[in-house]
Backbone and ligand atoms as CSV (ligand in chain L), in Angstrom:
chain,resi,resn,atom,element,x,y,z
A,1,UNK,N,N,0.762,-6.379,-22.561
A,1,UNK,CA,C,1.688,-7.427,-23.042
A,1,UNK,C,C,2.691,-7.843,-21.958
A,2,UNK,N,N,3.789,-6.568,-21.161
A,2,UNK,CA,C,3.893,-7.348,-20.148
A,2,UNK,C,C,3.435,-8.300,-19.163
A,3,UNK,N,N,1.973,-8.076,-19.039
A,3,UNK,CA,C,1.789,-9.404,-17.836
A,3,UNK,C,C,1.729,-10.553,-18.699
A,4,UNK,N,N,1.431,-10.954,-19.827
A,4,UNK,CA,C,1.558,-11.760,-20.862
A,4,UNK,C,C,3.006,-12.637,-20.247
A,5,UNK,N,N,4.011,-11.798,-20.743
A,5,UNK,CA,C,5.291,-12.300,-20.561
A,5,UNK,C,C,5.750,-12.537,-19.278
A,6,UNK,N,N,5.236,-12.052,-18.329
A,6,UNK,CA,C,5.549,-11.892,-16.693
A,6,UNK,C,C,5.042,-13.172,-16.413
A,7,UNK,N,N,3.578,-13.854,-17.160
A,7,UNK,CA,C,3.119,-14.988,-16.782
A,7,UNK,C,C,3.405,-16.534,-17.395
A,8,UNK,N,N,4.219,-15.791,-18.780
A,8,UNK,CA,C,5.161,-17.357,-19.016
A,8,UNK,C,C,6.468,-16.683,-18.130
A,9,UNK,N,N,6.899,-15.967,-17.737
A,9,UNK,CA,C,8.388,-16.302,-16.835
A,9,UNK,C,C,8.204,-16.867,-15.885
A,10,UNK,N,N,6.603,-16.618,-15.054
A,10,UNK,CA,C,6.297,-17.532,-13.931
A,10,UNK,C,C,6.400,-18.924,-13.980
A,11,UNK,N,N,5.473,-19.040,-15.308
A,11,UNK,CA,C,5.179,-20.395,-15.412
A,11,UNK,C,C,6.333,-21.267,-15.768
A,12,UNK,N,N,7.556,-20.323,-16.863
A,12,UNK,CA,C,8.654,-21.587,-16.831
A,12,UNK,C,C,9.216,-21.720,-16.133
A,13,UNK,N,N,9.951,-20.804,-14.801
A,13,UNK,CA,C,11.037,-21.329,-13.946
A,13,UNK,C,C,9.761,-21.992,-12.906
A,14,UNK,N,N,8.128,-22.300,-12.752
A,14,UNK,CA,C,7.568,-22.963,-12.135
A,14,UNK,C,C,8.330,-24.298,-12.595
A,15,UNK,N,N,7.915,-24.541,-13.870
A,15,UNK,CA,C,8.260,-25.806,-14.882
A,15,UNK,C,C,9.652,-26.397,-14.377
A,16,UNK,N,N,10.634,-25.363,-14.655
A,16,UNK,CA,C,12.061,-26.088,-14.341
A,16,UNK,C,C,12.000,-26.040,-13.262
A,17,UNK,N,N,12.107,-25.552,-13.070
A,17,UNK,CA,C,12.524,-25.957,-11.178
A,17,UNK,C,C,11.802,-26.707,-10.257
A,18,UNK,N,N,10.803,-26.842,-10.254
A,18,UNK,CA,C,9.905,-27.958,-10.057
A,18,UNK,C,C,9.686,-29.145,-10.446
A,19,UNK,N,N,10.353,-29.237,-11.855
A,19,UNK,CA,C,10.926,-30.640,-12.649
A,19,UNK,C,C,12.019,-31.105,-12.057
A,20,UNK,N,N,12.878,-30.285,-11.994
A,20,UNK,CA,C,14.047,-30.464,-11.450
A,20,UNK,C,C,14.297,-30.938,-9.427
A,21,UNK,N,N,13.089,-30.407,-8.795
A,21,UNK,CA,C,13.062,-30.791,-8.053
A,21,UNK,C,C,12.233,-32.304,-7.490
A,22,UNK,N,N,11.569,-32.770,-8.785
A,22,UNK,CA,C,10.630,-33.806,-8.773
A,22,UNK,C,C,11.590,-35.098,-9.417
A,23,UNK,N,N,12.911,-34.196,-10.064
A,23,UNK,CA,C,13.768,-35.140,-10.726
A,23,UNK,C,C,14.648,-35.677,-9.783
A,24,UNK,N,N,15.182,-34.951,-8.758
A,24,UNK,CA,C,15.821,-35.084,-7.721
A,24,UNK,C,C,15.684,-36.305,-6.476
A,25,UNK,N,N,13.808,-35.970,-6.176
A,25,UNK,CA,C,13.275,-36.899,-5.315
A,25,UNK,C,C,12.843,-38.277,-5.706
A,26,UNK,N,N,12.708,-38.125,-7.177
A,26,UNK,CA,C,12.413,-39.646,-8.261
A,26,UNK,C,C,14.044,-40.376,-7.682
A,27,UNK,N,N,14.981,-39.521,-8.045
A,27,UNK,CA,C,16.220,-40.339,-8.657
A,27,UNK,C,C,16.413,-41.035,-7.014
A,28,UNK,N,N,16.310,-40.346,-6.115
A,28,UNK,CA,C,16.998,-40.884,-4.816
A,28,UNK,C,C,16.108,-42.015,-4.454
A,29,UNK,N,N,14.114,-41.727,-4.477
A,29,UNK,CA,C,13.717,-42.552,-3.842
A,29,UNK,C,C,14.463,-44.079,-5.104
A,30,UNK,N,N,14.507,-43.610,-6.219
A,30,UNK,CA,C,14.878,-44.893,-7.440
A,30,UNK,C,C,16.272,-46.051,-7.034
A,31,UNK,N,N,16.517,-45.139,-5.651
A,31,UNK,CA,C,18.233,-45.992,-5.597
A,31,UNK,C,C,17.526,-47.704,-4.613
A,32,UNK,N,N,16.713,-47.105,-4.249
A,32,UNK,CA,C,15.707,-48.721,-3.373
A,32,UNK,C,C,15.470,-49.913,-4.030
A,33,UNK,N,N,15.294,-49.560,-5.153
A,33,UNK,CA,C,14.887,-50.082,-5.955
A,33,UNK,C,C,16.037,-51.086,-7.073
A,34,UNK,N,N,15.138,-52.667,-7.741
A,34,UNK,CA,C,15.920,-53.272,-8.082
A,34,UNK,C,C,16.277,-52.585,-9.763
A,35,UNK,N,N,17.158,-52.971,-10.601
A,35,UNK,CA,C,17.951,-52.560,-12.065
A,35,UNK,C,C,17.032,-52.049,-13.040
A,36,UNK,N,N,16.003,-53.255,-13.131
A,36,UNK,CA,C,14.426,-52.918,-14.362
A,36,UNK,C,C,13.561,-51.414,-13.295
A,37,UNK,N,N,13.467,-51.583,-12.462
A,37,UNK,CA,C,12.312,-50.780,-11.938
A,37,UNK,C,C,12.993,-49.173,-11.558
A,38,UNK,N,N,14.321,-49.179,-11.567
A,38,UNK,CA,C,15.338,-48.093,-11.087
A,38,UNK,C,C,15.209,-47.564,-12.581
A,39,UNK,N,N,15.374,-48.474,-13.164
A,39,UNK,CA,C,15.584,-47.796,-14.977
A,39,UNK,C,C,14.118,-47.470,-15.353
A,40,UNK,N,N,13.328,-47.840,-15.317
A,40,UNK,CA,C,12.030,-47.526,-15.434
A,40,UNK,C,C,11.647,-45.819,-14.890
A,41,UNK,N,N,12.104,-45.915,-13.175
A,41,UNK,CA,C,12.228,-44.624,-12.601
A,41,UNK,C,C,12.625,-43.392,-13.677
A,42,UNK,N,N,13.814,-43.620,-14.360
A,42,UNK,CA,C,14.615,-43.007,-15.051
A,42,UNK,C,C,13.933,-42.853,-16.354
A,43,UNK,N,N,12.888,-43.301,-16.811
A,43,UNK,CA,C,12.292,-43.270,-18.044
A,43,UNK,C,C,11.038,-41.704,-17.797
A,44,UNK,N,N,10.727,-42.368,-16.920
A,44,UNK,CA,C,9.741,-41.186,-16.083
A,44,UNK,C,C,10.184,-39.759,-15.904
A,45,UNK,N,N,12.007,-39.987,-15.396
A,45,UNK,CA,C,12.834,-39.209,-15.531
A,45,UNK,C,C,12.880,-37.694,-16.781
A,46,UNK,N,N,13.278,-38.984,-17.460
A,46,UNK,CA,C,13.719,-38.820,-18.903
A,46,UNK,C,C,12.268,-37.313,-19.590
A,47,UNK,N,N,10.987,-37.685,-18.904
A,47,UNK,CA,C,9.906,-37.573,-19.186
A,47,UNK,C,C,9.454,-35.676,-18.462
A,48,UNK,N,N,10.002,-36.046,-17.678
A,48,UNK,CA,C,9.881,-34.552,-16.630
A,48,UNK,C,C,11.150,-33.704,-17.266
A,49,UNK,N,N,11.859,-34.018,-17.409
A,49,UNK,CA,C,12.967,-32.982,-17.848
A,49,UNK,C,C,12.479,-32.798,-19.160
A,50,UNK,N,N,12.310,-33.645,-20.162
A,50,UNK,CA,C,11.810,-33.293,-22.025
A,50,UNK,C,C,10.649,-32.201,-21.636
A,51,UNK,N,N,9.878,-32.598,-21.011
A,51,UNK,CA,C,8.408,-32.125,-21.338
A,51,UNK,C,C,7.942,-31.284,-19.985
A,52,UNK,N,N,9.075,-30.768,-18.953
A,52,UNK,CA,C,8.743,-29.509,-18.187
A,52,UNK,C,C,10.133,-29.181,-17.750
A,53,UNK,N,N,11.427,-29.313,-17.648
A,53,UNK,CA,C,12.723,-28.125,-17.546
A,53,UNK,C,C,12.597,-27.666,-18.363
A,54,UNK,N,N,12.892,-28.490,-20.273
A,54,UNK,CA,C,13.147,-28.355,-21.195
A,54,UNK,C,C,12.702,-26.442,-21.635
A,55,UNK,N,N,10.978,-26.816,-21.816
A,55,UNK,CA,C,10.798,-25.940,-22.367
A,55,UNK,C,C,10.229,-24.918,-21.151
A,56,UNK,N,N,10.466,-25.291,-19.993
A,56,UNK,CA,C,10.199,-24.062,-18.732
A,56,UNK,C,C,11.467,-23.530,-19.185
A,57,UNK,N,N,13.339,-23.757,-18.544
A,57,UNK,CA,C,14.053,-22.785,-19.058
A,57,UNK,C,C,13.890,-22.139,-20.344
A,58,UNK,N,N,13.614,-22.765,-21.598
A,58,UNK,CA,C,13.367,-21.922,-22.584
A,58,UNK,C,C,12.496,-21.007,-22.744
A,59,UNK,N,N,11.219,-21.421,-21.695
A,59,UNK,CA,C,10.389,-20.176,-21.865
A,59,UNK,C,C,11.124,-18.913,-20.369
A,60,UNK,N,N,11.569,-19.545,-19.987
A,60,UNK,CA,C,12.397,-18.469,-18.893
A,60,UNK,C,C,13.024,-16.779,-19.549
A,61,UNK,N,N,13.887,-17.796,-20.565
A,61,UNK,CA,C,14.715,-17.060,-21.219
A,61,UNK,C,C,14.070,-16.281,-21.998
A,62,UNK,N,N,13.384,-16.678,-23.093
A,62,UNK,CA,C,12.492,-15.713,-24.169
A,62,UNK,C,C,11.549,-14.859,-23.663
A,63,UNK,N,N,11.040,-15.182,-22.607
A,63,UNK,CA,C,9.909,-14.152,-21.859
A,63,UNK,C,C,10.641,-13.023,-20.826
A,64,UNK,N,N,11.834,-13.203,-20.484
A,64,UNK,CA,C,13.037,-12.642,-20.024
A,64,UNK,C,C,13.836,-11.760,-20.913
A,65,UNK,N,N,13.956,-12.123,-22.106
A,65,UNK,CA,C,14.075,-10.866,-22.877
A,65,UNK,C,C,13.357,-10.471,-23.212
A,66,UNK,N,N,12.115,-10.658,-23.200
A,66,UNK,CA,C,10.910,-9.633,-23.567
A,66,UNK,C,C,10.848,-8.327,-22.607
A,67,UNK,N,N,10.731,-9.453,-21.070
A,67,UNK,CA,C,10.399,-8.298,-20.186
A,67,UNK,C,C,11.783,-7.190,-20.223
A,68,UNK,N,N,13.014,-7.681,-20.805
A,68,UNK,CA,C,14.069,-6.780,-20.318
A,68,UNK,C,C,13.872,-5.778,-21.128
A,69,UNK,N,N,13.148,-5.732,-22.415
A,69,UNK,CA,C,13.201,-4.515,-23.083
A,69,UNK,C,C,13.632,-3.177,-22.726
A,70,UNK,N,N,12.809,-2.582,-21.932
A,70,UNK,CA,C,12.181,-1.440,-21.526
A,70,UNK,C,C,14.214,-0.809,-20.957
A,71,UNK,N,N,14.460,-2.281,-20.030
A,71,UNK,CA,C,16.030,-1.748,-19.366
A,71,UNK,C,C,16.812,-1.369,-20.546
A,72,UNK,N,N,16.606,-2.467,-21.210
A,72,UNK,CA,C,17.858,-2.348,-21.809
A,72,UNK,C,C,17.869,-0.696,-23.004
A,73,UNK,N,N,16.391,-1.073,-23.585
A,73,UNK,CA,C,16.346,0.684,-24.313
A,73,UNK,C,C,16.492,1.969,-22.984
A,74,UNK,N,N,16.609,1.799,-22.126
A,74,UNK,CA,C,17.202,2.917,-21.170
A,74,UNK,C,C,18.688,2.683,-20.852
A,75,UNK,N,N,19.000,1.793,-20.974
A,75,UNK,CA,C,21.079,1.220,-20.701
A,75,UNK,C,C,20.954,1.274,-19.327
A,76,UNK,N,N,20.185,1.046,-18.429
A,76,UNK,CA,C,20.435,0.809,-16.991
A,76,UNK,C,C,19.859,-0.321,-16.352
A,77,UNK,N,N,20.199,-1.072,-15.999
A,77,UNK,CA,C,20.269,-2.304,-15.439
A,77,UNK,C,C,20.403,-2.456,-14.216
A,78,UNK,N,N,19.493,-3.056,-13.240
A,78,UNK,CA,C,19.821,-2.723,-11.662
A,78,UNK,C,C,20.437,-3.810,-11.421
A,79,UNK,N,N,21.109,-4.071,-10.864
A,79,UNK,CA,C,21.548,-5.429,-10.145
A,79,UNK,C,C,21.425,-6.577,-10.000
A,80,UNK,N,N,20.163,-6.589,-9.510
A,80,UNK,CA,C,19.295,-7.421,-9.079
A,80,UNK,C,C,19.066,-8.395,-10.538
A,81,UNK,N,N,18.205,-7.288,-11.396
A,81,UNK,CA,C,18.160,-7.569,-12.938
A,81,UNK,C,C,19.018,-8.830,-13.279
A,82,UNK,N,N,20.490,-8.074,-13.243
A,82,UNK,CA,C,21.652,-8.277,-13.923
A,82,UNK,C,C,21.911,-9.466,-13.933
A,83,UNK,N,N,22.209,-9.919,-12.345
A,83,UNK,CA,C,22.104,-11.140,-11.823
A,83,UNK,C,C,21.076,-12.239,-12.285
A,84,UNK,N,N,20.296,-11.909,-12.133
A,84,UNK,CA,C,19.168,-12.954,-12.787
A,84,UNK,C,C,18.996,-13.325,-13.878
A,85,UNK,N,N,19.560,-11.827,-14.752
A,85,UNK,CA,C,19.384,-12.469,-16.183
A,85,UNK,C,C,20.916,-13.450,-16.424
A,86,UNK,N,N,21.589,-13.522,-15.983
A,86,UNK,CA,C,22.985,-13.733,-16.048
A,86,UNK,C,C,23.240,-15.401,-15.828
A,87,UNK,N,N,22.583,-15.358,-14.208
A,87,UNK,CA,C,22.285,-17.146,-13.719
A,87,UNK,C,C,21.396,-17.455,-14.543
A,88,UNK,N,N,20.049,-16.749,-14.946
A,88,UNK,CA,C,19.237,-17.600,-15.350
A,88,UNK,C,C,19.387,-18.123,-16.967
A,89,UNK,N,N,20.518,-17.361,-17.159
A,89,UNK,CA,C,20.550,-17.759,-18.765
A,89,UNK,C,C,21.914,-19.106,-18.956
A,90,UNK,N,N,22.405,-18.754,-17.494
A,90,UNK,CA,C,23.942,-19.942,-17.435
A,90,UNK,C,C,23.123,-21.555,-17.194
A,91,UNK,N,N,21.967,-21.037,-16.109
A,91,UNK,CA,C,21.363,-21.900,-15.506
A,91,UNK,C,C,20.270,-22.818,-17.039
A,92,UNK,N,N,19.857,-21.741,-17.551
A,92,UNK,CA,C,18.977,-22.989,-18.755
A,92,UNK,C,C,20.039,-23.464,-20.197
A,93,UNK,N,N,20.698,-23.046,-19.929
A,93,UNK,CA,C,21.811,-23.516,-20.565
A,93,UNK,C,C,22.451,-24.992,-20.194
A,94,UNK,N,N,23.104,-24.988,-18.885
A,94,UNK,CA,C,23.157,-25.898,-18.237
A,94,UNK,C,C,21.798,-27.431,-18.221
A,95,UNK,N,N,20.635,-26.246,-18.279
A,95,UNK,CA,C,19.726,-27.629,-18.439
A,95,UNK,C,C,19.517,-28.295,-19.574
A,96,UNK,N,N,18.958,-27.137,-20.501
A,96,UNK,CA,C,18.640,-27.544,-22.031
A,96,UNK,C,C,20.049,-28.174,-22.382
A,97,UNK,N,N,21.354,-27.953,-22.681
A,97,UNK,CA,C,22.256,-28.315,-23.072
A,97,UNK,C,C,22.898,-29.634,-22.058
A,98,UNK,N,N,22.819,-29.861,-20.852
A,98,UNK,CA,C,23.185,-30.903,-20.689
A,98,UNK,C,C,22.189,-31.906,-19.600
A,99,UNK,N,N,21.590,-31.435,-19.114
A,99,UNK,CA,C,20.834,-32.143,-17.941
A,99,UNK,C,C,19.833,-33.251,-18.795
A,100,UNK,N,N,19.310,-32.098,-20.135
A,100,UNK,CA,C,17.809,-32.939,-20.181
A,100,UNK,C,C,18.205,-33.840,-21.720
A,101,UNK,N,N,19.179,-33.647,-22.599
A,101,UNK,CA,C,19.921,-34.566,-23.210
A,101,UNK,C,C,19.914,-36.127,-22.882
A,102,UNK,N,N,21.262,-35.966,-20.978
A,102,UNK,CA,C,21.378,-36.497,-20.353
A,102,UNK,C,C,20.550,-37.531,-19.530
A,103,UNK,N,N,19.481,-36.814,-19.596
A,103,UNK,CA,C,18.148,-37.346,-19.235
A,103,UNK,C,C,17.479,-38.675,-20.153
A,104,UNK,N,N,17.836,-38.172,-21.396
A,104,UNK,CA,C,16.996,-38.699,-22.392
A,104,UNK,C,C,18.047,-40.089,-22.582
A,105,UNK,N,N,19.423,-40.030,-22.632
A,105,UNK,CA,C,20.492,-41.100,-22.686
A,105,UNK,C,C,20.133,-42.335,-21.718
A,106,UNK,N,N,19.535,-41.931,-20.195
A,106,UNK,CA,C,19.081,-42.145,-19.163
A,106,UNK,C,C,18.707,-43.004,-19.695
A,107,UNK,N,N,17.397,-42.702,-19.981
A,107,UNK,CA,C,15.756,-42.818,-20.276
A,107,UNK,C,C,15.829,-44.217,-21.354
A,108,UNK,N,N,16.939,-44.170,-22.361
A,108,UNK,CA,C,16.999,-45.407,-23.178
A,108,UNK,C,C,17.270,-46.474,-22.953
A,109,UNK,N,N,18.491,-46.686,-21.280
A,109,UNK,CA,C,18.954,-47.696,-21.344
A,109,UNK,C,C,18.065,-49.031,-20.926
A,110,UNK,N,N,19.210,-50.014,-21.233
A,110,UNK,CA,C,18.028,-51.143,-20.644
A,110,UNK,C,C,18.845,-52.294,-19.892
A,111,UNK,N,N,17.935,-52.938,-18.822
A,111,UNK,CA,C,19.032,-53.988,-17.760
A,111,UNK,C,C,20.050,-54.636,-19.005
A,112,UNK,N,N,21.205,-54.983,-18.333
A,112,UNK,CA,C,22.306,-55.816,-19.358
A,112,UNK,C,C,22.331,-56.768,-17.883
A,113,UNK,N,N,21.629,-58.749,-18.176
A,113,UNK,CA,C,21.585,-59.500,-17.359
A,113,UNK,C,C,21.199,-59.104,-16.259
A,114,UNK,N,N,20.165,-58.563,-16.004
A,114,UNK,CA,C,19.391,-57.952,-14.690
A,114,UNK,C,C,20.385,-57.323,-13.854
A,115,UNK,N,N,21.022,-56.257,-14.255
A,115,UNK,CA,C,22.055,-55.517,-13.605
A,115,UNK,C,C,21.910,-54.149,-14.877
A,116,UNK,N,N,22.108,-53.327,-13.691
A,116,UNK,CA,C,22.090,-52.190,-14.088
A,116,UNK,C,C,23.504,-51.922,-15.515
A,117,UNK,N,N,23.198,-51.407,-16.880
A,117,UNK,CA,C,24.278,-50.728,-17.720
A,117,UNK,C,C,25.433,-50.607,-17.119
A,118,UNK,N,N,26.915,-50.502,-18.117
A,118,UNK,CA,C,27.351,-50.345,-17.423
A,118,UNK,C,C,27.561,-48.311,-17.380
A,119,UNK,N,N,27.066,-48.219,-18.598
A,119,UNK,CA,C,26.960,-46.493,-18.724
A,119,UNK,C,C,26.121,-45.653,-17.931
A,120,UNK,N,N,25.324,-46.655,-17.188
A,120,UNK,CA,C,24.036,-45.921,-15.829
A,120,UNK,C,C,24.876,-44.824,-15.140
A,121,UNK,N,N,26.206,-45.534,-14.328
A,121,UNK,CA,C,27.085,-44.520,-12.986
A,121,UNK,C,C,27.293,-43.301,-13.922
A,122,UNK,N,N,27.741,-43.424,-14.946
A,122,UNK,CA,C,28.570,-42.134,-15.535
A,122,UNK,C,C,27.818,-41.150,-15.906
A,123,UNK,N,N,26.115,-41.689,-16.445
A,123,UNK,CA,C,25.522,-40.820,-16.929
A,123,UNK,C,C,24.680,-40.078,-15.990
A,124,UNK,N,N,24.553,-40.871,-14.588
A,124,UNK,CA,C,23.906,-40.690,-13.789
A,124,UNK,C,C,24.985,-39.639,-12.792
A,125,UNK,N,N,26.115,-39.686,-12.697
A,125,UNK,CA,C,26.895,-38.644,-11.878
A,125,UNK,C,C,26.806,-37.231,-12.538
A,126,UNK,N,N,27.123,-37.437,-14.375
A,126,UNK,CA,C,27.000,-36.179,-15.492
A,126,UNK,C,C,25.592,-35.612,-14.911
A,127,UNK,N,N,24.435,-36.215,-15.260
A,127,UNK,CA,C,23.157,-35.573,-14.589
A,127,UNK,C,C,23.071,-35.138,-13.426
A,128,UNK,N,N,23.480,-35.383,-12.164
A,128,UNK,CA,C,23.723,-34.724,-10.454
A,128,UNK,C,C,24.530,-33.813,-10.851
A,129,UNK,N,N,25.421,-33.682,-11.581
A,129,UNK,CA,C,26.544,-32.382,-11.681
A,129,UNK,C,C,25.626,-31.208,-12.345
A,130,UNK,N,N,25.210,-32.098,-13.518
A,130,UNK,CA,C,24.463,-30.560,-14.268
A,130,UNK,C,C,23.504,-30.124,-13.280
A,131,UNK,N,N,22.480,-30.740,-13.464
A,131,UNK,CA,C,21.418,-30.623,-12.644
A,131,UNK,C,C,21.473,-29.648,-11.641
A,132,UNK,N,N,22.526,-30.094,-10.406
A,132,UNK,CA,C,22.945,-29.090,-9.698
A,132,UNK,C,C,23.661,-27.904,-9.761
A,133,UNK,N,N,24.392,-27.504,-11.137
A,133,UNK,CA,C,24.514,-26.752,-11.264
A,133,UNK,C,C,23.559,-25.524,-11.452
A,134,UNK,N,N,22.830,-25.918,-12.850
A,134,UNK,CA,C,21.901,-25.602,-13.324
A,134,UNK,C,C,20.736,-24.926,-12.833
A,135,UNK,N,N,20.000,-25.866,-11.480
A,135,UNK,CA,C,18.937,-25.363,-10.822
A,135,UNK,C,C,19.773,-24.471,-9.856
A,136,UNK,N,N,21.090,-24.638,-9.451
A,136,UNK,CA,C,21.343,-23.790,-8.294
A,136,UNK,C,C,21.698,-22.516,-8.753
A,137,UNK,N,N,22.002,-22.147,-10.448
A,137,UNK,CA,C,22.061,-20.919,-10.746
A,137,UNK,C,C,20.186,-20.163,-10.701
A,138,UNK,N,N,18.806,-21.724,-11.573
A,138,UNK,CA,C,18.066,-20.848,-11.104
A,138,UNK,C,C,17.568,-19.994,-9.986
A,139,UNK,N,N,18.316,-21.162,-8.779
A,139,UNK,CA,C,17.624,-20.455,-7.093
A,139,UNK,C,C,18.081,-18.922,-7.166
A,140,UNK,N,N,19.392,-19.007,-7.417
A,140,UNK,CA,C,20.443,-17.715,-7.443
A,140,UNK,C,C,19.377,-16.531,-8.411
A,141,UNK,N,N,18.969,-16.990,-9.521
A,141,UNK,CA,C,18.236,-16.094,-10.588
A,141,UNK,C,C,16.854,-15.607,-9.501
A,142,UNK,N,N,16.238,-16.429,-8.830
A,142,UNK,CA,C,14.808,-16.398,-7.901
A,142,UNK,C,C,15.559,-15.804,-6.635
A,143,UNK,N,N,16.229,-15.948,-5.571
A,143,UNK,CA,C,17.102,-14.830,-4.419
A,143,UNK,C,C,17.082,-13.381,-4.960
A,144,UNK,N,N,17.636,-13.152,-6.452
A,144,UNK,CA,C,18.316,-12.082,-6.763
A,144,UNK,C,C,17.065,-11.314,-7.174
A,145,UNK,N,N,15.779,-12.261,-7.881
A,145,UNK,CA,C,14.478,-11.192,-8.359
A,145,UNK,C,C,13.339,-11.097,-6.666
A,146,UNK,N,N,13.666,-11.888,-5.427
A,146,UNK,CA,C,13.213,-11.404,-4.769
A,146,UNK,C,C,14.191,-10.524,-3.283
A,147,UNK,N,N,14.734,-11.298,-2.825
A,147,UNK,CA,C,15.516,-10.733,-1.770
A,147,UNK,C,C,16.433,-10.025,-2.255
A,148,UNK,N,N,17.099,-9.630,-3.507
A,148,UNK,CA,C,17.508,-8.552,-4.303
A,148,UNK,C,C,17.254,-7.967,-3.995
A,149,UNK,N,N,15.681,-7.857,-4.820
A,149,UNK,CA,C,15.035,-6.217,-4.576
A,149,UNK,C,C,15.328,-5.179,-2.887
A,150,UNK,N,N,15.378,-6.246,-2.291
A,150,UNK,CA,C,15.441,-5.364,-1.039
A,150,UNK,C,C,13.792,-5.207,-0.490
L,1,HEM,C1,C,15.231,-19.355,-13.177
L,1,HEM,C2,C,15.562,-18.153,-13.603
L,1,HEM,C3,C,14.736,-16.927,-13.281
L,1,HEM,C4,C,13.902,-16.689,-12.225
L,1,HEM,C5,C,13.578,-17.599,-11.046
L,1,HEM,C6,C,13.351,-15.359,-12.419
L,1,HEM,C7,C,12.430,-14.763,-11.555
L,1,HEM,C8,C,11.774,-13.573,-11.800
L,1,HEM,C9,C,10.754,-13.000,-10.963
L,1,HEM,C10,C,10.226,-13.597,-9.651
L,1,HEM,C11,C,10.371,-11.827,-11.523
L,1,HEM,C12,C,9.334,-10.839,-11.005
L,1,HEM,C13,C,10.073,-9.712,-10.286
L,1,HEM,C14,C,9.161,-8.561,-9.987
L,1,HEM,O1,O,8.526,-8.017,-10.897
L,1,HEM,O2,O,9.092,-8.178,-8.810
L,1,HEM,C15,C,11.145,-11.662,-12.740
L,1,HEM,C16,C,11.063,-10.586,-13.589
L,1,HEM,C17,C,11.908,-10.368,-14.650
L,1,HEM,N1,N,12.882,-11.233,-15.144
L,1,HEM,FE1,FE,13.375,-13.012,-14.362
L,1,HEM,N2,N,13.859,-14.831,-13.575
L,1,HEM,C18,C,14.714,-15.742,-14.130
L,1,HEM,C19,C,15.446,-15.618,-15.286
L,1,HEM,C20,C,15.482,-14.473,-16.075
L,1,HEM,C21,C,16.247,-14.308,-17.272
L,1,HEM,C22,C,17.158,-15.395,-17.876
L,1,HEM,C23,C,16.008,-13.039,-17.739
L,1,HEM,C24,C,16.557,-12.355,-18.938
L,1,HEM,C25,C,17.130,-12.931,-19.949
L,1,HEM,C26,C,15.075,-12.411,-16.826
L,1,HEM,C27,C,14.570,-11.124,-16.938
L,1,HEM,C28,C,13.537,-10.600,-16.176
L,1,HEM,C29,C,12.971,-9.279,-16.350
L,1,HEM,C30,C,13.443,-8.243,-17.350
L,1,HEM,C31,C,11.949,-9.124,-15.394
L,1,HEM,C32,C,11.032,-7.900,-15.181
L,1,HEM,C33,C,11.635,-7.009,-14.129
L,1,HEM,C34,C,10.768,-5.785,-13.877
L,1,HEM,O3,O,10.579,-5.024,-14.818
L,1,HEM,O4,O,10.311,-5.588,-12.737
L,1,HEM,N3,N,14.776,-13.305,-15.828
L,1,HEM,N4,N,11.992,-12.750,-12.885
């Protein structure tokens, strides 16, 4: 059963963080681009965060307390552990709760007179804040389960 769970923890912080990094390179190459086709970008957006952060951090987390069992019925916790479970639970928090919401707010708007919303900047700075928060606690959660270990 552990490798069970070892292989959705792979697969969700594959999911988020790889969404998140595909969300990153969408949004910047999207700034080239004219109001309809930038917002369009953002629909696509909207699309990678619902349907791979979303439920990668969530499967992060639940397959993460699975594997912690074993520590926690012994009460010792190494470090390394600690850390990871700690970012990685601040970190899908951060996503599920505000990035991929945020995403979806994105994802609805539509040109007002072939010009971008005027709610685009605000929602679009809220998303770079989470976002970066978020994935930079997962890197922190991925450092701490490998270069941790020692
Ligand atoms: C993005 C966030 C996370 C990343 C990148 C990550 C990464 C990893 C990696 C690479 C391993 C394999 C380590 C090994 O066996 O050598 C692992 C194992 C594990 N992770 Fe995470 N993790 C994250 C979040 C979490 C969270 C939120 C929890 C708990 C709530 C958690 C609990 C565990 C446990 C208990 C193991 C098994 C450790 C062992 O017995 O060797 N992880 N994680």
């Amino acid at each position: 059963m552990r490798g069970f769970w070892l292989l959705v923890h792979v697969l969700g912080f594959t999911l988020w963080l790889g969404g998140g990094i595909a969300t990153m390179v969408a949004g910047v190459s999207a700034k080239r681009l004219g109001a309809g086709e930038r917002l369009s970008a953002y629909r696509l957006i909207g699309a990678i965060q619902r349907l791979l952060v979303g439920p990668g951090a969530i499967a992060v987390v639940l397959s993460g307390i699975f594997l912690a069992q074993p520590y926690m019925k012994q009460g010792v916790v190494p470090a390394w552990l600690g850390v990871m479970m700690i970012s990685g639970i601040l970190g899908a928090l951060g996503a599920v709760g505000v990035s991929v919401p945020t995403a979806a707010k994105l994802s609805r708007l539509q040109p007002e007179g072939g010009q971008l919303p005027a709610a685009f900047q605000t929602l679009r700075k809220r998303q770079i804040l989470a976002a970066t928060i978020a994935g930079g606690f997962g890197l922190i959660a991925m450092f701490a389960a490998t270069l941790g270990r020692g």
